[in-house]
C-alpha positions in Angstrom: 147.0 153.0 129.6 145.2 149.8 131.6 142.1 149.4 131.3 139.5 149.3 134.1 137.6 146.5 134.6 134.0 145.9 136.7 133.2 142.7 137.6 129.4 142.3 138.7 128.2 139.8 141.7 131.2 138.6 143.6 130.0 135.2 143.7 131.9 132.1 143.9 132.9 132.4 140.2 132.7 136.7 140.3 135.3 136.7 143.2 138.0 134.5 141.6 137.8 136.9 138.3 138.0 140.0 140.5 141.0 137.9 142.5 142.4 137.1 139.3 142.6 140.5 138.0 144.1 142.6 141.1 147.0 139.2 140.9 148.0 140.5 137.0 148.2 143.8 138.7 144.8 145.1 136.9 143.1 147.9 138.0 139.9 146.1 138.7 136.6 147.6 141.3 134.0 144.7 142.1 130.7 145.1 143.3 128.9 142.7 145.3 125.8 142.5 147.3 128.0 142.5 151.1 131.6 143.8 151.7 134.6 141.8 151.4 136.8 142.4 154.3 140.1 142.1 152.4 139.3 144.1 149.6 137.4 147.3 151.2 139.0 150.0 149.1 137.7 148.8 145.5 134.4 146.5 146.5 131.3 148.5 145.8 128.3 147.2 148.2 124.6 147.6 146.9 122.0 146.6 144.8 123.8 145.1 141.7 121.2 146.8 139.0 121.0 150.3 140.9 122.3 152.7 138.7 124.0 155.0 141.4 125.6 151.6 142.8 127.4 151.0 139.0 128.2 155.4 139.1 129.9 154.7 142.4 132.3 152.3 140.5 132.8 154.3 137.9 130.8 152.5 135.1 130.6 155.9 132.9 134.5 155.6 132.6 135.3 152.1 132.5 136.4 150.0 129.5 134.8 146.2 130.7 132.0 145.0 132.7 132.1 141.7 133.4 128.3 140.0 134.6 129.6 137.0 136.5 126.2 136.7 138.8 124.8 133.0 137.9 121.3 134.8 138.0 120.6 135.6 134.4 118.0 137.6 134.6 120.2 139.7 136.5 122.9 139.7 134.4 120.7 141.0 131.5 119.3 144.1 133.3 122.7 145.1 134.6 123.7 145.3 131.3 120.8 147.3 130.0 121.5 150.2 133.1 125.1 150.3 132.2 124.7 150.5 128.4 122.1 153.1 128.9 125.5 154.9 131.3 128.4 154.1 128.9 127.0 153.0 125.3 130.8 151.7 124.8 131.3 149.7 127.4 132.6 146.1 126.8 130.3 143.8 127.9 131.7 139.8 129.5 128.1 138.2 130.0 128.1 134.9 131.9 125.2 133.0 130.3 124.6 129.3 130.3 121.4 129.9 127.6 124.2 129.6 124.2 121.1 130.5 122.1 120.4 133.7 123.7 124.3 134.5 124.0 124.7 134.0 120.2 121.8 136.8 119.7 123.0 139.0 122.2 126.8 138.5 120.9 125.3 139.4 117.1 123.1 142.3 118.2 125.2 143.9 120.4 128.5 145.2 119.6 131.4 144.4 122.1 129.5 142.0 123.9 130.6 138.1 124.6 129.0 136.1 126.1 130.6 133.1 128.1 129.4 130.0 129.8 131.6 128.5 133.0 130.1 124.7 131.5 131.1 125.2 127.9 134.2 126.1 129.2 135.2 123.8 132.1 133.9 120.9 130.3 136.7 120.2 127.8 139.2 120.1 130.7 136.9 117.5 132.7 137.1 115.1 129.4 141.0 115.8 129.1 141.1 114.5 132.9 139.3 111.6 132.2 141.5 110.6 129.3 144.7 110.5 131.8 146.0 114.1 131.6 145.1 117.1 134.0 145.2 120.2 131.7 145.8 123.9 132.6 144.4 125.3 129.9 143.1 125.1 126.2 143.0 126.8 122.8 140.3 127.1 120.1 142.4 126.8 116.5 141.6 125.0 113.5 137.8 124.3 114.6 139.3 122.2 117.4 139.9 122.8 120.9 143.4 122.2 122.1 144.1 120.9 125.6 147.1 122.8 127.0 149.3 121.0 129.7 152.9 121.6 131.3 155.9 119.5 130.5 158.3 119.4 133.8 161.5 118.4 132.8 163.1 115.5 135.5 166.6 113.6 134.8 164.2 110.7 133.3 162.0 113.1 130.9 162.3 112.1 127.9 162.8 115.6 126.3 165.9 115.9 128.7 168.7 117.7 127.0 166.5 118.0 123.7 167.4 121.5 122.5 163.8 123.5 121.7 164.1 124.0 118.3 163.4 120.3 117.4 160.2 120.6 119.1 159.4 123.9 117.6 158.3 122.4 113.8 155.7 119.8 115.2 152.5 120.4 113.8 150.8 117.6 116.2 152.0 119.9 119.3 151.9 124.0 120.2 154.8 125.2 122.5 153.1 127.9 124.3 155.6 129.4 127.1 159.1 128.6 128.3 159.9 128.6 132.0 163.8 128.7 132.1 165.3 127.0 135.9 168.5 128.7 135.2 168.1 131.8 132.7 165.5 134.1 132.1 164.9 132.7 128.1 162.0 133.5 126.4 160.8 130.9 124.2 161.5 132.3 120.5 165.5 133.3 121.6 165.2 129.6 123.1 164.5 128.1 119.4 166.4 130.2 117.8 169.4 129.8 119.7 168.7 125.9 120.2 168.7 126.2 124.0 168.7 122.4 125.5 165.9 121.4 128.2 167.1 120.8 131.4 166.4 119.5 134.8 163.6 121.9 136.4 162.7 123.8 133.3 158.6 123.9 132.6 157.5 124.4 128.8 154.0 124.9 128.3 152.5 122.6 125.4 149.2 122.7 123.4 148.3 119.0 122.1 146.5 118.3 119.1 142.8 116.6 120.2 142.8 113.0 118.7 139.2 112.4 117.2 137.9 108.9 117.6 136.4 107.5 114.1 133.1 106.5 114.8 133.8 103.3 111.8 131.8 100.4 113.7 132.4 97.1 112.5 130.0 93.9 112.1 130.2 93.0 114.8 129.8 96.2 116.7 126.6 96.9 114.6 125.1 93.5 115.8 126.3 93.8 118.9 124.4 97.0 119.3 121.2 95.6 117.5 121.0 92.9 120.0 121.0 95.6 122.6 118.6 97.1 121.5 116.1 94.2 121.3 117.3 93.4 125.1 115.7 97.0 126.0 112.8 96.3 123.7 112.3 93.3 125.9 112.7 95.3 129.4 109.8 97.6 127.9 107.6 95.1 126.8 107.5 92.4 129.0 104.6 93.4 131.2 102.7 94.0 128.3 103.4 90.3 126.6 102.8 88.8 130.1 99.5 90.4 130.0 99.3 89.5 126.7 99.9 85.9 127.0 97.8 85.3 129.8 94.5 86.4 128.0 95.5 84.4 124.8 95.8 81.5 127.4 92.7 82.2 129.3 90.7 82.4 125.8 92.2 79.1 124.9 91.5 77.3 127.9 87.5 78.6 127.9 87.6 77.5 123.8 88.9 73.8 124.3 86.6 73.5 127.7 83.3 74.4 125.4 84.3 71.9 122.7 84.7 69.4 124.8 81.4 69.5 126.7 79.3 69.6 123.6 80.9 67.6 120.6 78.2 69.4 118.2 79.5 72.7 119.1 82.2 73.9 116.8 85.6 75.3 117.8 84.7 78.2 115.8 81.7 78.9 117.6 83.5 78.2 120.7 86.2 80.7 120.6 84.0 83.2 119.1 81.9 82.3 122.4 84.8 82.6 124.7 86.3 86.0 123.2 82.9 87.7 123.3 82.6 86.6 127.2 85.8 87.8 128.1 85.9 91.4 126.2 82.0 91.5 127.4 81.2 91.7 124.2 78.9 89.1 124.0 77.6 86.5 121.5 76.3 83.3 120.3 74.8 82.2 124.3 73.5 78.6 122.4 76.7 77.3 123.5 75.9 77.3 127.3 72.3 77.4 127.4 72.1 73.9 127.7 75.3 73.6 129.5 75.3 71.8 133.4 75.5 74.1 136.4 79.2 73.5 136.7 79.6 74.8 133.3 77.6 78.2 133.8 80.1 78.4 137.2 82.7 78.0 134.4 81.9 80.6 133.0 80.5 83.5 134.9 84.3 82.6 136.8 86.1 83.4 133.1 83.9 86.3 133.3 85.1 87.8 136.3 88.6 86.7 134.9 88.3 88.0 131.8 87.3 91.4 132.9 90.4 91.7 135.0 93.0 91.0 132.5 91.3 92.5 129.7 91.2 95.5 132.0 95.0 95.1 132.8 95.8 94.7 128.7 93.7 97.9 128.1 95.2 99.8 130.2 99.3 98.6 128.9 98.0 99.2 125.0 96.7 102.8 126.2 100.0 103.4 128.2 102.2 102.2 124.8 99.9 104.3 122.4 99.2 107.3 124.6 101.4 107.4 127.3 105.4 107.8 127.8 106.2 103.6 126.8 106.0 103.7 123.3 108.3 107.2 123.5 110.8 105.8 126.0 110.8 102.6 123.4 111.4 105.3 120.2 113.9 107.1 121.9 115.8 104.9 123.5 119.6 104.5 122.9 121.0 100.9 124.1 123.8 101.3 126.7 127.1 100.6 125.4 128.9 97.3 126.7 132.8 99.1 126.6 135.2 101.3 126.4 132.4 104.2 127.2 131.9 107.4 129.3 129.5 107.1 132.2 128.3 110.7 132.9 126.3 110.9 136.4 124.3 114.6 136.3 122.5 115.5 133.5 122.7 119.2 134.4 124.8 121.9 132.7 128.2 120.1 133.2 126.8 117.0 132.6 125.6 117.7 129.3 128.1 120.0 127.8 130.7 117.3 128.7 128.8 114.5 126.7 128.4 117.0 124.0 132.3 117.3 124.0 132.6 113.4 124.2 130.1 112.4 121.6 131.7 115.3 119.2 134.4 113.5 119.5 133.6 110.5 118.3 133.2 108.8 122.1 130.1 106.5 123.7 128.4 108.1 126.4 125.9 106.8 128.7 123.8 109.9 131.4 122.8 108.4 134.6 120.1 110.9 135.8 118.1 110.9 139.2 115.0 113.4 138.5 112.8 112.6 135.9 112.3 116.2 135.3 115.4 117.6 134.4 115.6 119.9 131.7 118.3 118.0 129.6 116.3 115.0 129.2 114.9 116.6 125.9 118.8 117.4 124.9 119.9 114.0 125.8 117.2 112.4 123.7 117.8 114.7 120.5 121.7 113.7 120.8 120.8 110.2 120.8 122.5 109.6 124.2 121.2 106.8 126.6 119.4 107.8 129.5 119.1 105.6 133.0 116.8 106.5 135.4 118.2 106.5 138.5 120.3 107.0 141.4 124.5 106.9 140.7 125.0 106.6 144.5 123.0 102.8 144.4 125.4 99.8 142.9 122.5 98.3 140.8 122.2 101.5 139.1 126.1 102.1 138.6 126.5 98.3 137.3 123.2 99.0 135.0 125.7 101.3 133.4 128.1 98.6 132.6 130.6 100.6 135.3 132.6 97.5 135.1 133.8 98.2 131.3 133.5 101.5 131.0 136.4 103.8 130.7 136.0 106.8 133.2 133.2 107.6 135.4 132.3 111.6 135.8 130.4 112.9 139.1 128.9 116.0 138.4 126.2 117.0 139.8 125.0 119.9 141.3 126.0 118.9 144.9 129.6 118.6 146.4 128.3 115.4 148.8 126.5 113.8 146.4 129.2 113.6 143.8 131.7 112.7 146.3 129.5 109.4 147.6 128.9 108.8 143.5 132.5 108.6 143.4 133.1 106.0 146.3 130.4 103.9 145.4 132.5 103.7 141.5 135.9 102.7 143.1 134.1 100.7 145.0 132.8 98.4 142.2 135.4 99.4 140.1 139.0 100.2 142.1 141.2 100.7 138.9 138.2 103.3 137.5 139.6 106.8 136.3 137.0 108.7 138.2 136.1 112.6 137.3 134.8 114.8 140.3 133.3 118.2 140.1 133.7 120.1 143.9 132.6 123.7 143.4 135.2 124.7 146.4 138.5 125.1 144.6 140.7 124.5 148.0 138.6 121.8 149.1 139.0 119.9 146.3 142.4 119.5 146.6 142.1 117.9 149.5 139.6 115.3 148.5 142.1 114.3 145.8 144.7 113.3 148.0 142.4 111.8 150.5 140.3 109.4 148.7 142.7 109.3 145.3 140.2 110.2 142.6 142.2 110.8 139.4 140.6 114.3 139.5 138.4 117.3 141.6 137.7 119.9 139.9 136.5 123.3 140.3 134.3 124.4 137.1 135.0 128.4 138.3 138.4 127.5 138.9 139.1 126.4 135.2 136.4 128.8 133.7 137.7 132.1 136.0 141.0 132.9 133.5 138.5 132.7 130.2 136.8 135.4 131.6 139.5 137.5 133.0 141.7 137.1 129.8 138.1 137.9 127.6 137.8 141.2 129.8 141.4 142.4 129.0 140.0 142.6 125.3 140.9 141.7 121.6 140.2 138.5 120.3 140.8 135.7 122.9 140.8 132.1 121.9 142.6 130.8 125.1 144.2 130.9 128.0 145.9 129.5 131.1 147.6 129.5 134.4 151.2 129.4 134.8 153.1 129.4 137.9 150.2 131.9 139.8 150.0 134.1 136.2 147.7 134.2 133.4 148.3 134.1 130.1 146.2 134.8 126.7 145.7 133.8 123.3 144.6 136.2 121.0 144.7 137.4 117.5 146.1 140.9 116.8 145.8 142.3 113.1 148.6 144.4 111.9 147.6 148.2 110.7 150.2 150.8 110.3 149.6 152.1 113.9 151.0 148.3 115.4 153.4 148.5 117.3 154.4 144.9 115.2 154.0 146.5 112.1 157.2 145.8 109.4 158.8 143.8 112.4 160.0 140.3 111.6 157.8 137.8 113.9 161.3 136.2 115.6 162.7 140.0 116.7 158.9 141.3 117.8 158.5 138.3 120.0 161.7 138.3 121.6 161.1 142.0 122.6 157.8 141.4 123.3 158.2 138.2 125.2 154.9 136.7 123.1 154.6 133.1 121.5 153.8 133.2 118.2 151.5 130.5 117.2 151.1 130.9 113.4 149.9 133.6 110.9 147.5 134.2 108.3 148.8 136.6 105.3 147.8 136.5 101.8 145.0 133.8 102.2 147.7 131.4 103.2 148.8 129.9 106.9 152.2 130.2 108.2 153.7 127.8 110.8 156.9 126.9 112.3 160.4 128.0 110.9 158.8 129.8 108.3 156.4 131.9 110.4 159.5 133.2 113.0 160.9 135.1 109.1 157.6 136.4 108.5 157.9 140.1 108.1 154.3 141.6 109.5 152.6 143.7 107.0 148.9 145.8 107.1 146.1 143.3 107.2 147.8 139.9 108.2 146.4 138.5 111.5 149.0 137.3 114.3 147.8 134.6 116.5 150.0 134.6 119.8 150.2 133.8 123.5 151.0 136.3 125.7 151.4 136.7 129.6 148.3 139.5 130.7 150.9 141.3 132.5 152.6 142.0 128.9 149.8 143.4 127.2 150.6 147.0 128.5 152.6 147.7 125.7 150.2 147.2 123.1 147.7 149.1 125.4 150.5 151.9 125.2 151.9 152.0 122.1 148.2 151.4 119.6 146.6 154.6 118.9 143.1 153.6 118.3 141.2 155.6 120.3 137.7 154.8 121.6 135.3 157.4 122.0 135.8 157.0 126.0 139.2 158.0 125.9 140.4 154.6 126.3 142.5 152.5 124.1 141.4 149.4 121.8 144.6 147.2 121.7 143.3 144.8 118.6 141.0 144.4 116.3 138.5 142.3 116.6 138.0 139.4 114.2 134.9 138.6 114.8 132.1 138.0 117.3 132.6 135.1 118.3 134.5 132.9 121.1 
């Protein structure tokens, strides 16, 4: 028995899960705030928080709702009038705010919480190191980039036979797309079926981490910048500066002169007190000539104005936002560094990603506002103030050694110009573009020959699709128009794996093992297709979402809705 699945607001992001769904042949209803007009039979039109719109699609007897409305606050009280209907019902809650997701996901039970950012921006950092992924996996704290391997007569795995790839621990084989035979990837290794021209096979790579071991000469190198942005912040300030200590000067040597019995002493302490208006010791031009006393009611006047002017820069540094821009600021790598343009909720999940990972980032933000800013700062990330579409601002950057260039901000046009203006300064730049229109951004690829444009709800849609069809997902992907999932299952007596070997289950069950945990230990490769699945190990496998009906079928763990749980769930979290 399928489950039924609601998705909630048919936005741009709702209507590619509901899509995605009725594809894998899911019995899916959506409900949206106007009617689509290809899908009239299972679109429910109304007010998405009404509780007779969520009876009309059958909330009180469905297994998943799925909140994809970007509106949080609306998400939230959907969720409230359909727990208050169905007290089971699985909850897929689209929420950029990770704090309040964590809480919700540890307070409520079957509830997950997913956000499109955290999840596209992996896959925009894969582009920008040179490969376009399809997918990736969370294993080993890490998160695997999944891409496909087409096999041509110069491919280099070209008559390779699958079970030599099958035991490396730096790669995942995933799925196996036959040309010829229909070949499911176990009876492939096992049967040490070659590669040949026109077959696809699915790969997970291992991330490489970049070692953040600087040498001498980086660490100088990075002192030095920062003293050159100490001296963009506080030049003004020493001109100032400089120009009162001169003006001082000039008043004390002029005073000497005129009267050898004065002091210098007396003189400067004279000349300060005139210009700060503070006053003092008036013997020394008392008895002055006229053009003296012009003298000085002139360094008066003078005075005044640069004192005022050095005043005012001390208050800014003490009170204002200098001496905080100053404490905060991170100097702007030379090379070999990431130059993100948008610090909104892309933008900062992928430096987050990038910096994790051991790579320089630089944010190149327009509005002064933005509600990263305080994010950027506590990561330590360099900040210019700015706008990407202006040269001056993309060469303050260092564009010209830097090795990618991501566009992704909140508007289509604005990213695309962001883009131009980088291949124009740079031609040979591996440029990043986000396009919130899937189709269109397919076209702006092969028009203007970006290295990538890409859709964030087109790579975050199957996370939330394969989340909805339950258990515990840790992955997913796109195949040839159909999804598949990574999950865990663990075995009870009721599995329909249970006492099966892992290479005679998969075969059957067209599945990819991936490896096992049994008796505190971790199985891979050879050793993980003999495994014979006993009660309490946990099976971590990829499987196409059109498979999953047979664990659906044949696992008898009722829910109190009548439905059927097909795994256990390891924990609650993504």
């Amino acid at each position: 028995m399928k489950p039924r699945i609601i998705v909630c607001g048919l936005g741009r992001t709702g209507y590619k899960i509901f899509c995605l769904l009725q594809h894998q042949g899911i019995p899916v209803v959506g409900i949206g705030r106007t009617p689509l007009p290809n899908h009239p039979e299972n679109v429910i039109v109304g007010d998405l928080r009404s509780t007779s719109t969520l009876l009309a699609a059958g909330v009180q007897n469905a297994q998943t709702l799925i909140l994809a409305s970007a509106d949080e606050a609306l998400n939230l009280a959907v969720l409230v009038q359909a727990r208050l209907i169905n007290p089971k019902i699985r909850i897929i809650n689209r929420l950029f705010n990770h704090r309040l997701g964590e809480r919700l996901d540890n307070t409520l039970a079957d509830h997950t919480s997913l956000s499109v950012s955290a999840l596209a921006a992996p896959i925009f950092a894969f582009a920008a190191f040179g490969s376009r992924a399809i997918g990736h996996l969370r294993l080993f704290h890490r998160t695997w980039f999944i891409h496909e391997e087409y096999i041509h007569d110069l491919h280099p795995w070209k008559d390779r036979s699958l079970d030599e790839l099958w035991d490396d621990r730096s790669r995942m084989l995933i799925y196996y797309l036959s040309a010829n035979d229909r070949v499911d990837l176990v009876s492939g290794v096992v049967n040490q079926q070659p590669l040949q021209v026109g077959d696809r096979l699915i790969v997970a790579t291992k991330p490489t981490v970049r070692l953040d071991r600087k040498s001498l000469f980086d660490r100088l190198s990075t002192f030095l910048n920062w003293l050159k942005t100490l001296r963009q912040q506080i030049q003004s300030t020493v001109a100032v500066t400089l120009v009162l200590l001169v003006t001082i000067f000039i008043a004390t040597v002029t005073y000497t002169a005129i009267n050898l019995e004065t002091t210098f002493v007396d003189a400067l302490y004279f000349s300060v007190g005139m210009i700060t208006g503070a006053g003092g010791n008036e013997e020394v031009v008392e008895a002055a000539p006229d053009a003296i006393k012009v003298f000085t009611a002139v360094m008066m006047l003078l005075g005044a104005g640069v004192i005022g002017i050095a005043y005012a820069l001390l208050n800014d540094w003490v009170l204002g936002t200098r001496f905080r821009q100053l404490w905060y600021a991170t100097p702007v790598p030379e090379k070999k560094h990431y130059i993100i343009c948008g610090l909104g909720g892309m933008g900062i999940q992928i430096a987050k990603y990038l910096q994790d990972n051991g790579y320089d980032v630089v944010v190149v933000e327009r509005d002064p506002n933005s509600r990263f800013l305080s994010t950027a700062h506590s990561l330590k990330l360099p900040v210019i103030q700015g706008d990407a579409k202006l040269p001056d601002c993309l060469e303050s950057a260092n564009i010209h050694r830097c090795n990618a260039l991501f566009a992704v901000t909140s508007d289509d046009m604005t990213n695309l110009e962001i883009a131009l203006t980088a291949k124009g300064l740079e031609p040979g730049l591996r440029v990043v573009v986000r396009d919130s229109d899937s189709n269109f951004a397919i076209m702006v690829q092969q028009v203007f020959e970006f290295d990538a444009v890409l859709s964030p709800t087109e790579l975050a849609a199957p996370s939330f699709a394969a989340a909805a069809l339950g258990g515990q997902i840790f992955g997913n992907g796109m195949t040839a128009g159909s999804l598949w999932i990574a999950l865990s299952a663990t075995i009870t007596p009721e599995h329909p794996f249970w006492g099966q070997r892992v290479k005679a289950a998969a075969s059957k069950g067209d599945f990819v093992p991936l490896y096992a945990e049994t008796q505190g230990k971790t199985i891979h490769g050879w050793e993980l297709l003999d495994l014979e699945l006993r009660v309490g190990d946990v099976l971590y496998l990829t499987i196409p979402a059109t498979r999953l009906e047979q664990l659906w079928r044949t696992t008898p763990n009722l829910e109190s809705n009548g439905t059927i749980s097909p795994f256990k769930s390891q924990s609650k979290s993504h």
